[in-house]
Phi, psi and omega in degrees: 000138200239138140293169162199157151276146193238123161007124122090014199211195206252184179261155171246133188257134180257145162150202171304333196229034171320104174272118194287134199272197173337283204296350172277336163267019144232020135311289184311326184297301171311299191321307175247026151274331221279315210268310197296323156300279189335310219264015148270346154345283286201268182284004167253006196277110177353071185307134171267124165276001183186133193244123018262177180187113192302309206278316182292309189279004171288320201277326166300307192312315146346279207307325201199058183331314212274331159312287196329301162333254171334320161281345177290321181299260251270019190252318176288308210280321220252284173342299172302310210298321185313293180296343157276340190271336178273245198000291175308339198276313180310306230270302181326317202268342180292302191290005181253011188103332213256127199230014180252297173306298200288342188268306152349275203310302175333318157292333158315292169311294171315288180294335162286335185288330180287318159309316180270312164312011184248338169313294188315315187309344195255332183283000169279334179292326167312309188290338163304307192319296185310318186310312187254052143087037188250201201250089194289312197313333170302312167279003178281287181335286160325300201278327210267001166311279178297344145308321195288288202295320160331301165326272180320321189282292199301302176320305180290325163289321173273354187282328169329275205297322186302315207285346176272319197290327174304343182239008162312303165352267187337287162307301172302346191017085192238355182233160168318174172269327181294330192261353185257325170293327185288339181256349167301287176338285170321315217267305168331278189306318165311334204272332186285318180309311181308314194303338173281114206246068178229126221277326139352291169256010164269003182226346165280303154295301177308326192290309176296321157338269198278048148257315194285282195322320178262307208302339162278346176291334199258002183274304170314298204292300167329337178267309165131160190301134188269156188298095176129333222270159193158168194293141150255000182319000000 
C-alpha cells in the first residue's frame, strides 16, 4: 500500500481501506450538516404558495415575528454551511483527480450562496413593521423589486456552479454508477428547484434535493477515496 501527500491535508493512504485524514471528515461532516439545516430551514418556514407574494408574507411575518426571525436566521446560517459543504466537495473532487468541472463550478456555487443570504436579511423588514405598527405587506411591497433581483442573480449564479459540480461527479467517477447517477440527479434538480417560484418546491423539493445530492458524497468523503477513483475529464 502506497501513500501520497495531498496539498494543506493530512497524508491518505490509497487503496480499499484509505483513511481520510482530520480535515476530510470534517468536510463530510459540513457535507452532510449543510443540506439537512437547509432543509429545516425549508420545512419549517411559513408556507407560500406561489413565490413572491406580499400579502402571504405580511400575514406569516404577522402571525409569529419571533418564529418569522428565526427560521430567516437559520436560512442565512444554511446558505453559508451550503458554500463550506461545496468547497469541501471541490477538495475531494480535486485530491481524486478531478481539477476541471469543480474549479469553475466553485466561484459560482460561493457567490450564488453569499447572494442568496442576503433574501432573509430582507425578509426582516416585514416582521420590523409588525413590531412597530407599520404596514408589512406595504413594506414587503417596497422591497420586492429588489428581493426579485437578488433572487434571480443568486439562482442563476448557483444553478451555474451546481450544474459544473454535477458533471465534476460525473467525471471524478468518485461514487459507485447507481450513487453517481442518484447524485448527478440530485445536484440537476437542486440547481433547477430554486428557479421555481411554486412554494412546494422551493422548500420541499430543494430541501430533498440536497440531501439526495450531498449525503452520499459526505458518506464517501468519511469513508476515504474509493479505489479506482480518478478524472475521466
Amino acid at each position: 500500500m502506497t501513500t501520497r501527500q495531498v496539498p494543506g491535508d493530512a497524508q491518505i493512504r490509497d487503496g480499499r481501506d484509505g483513511v481520510p485524514g482530520a480535515r476530510a471528515r470534517a468536510g463530510a461532516a459540513a457535507v452532510a450538516v449543510a443540506p439537512l439545516v437547509m432543509l429545516v430551514a425549508f420545512v419549517t418556514h411559513p408556507f407560500i404558495a406561489r413565490l413572491p407574494d406580499a400579502g402571504a408574507v405580511a400575514a406569516a411575518a404577522g402571525a409569529d415575528p419571533t418564529w418569522w426571525a428565526a427560521v430567516h436566521l437559520l436560512t442565512a446560517a444554511g446558505s453559508a454551511l451550503v458554500a463550506l459543504a461545496f468547497l469541501a466537495v471541490r477538495a475531494h473532487l480535486r485530491d481524486a483527480g478531478e481539477d476541471r468541472f469543480s474549479a469553475w463550478g466553485l466561484p459560482f456555487v460561493i457567490s450564488g450562496s453569499a447572494v442568496y443570504g442576503l433574501l432573509p436579511g430582507l425578509e426582516f423588514a416585514p416582521m420590523a413593521a409588525v413590531l412597530t405598527g407599520g404596514d408589512a405587506a406595504a413594506a414587503q411591497d417596497v422591497l420586492q423589486p429588489w428581493f426579485v433581483a437578488v433572487l434571480v442573480t443568486s439562482v442563476v449564479l448557483f444553478a451555474i456552479g451546481v450544474l459544473g459540480f454535477a458533471r465534476a461527479v460525473a467525471a471524478g467517477r468518485i461514487l459507485s454508477r447507481p450513487l453517481t447517477r442518484l447524485v448527478v440527479t440530485g445536484l440537476v434538480v437542486l440547481a433547477v428547484a430554486r428557479m421555481v417560484p411554486l412554494g412546494a418546491v422551493q422548500f420541499h423539493v430543494q430541501g430533498l434535493a440536497g440531501l439526495v445530492a450531498l449525503w452520499p458524497l459526505a458518506f464517501r468523503m468519511w469513508r476515504g477515496p474509493r479505489a479506482g477513483a480518478g478524472s475521466a475529464a
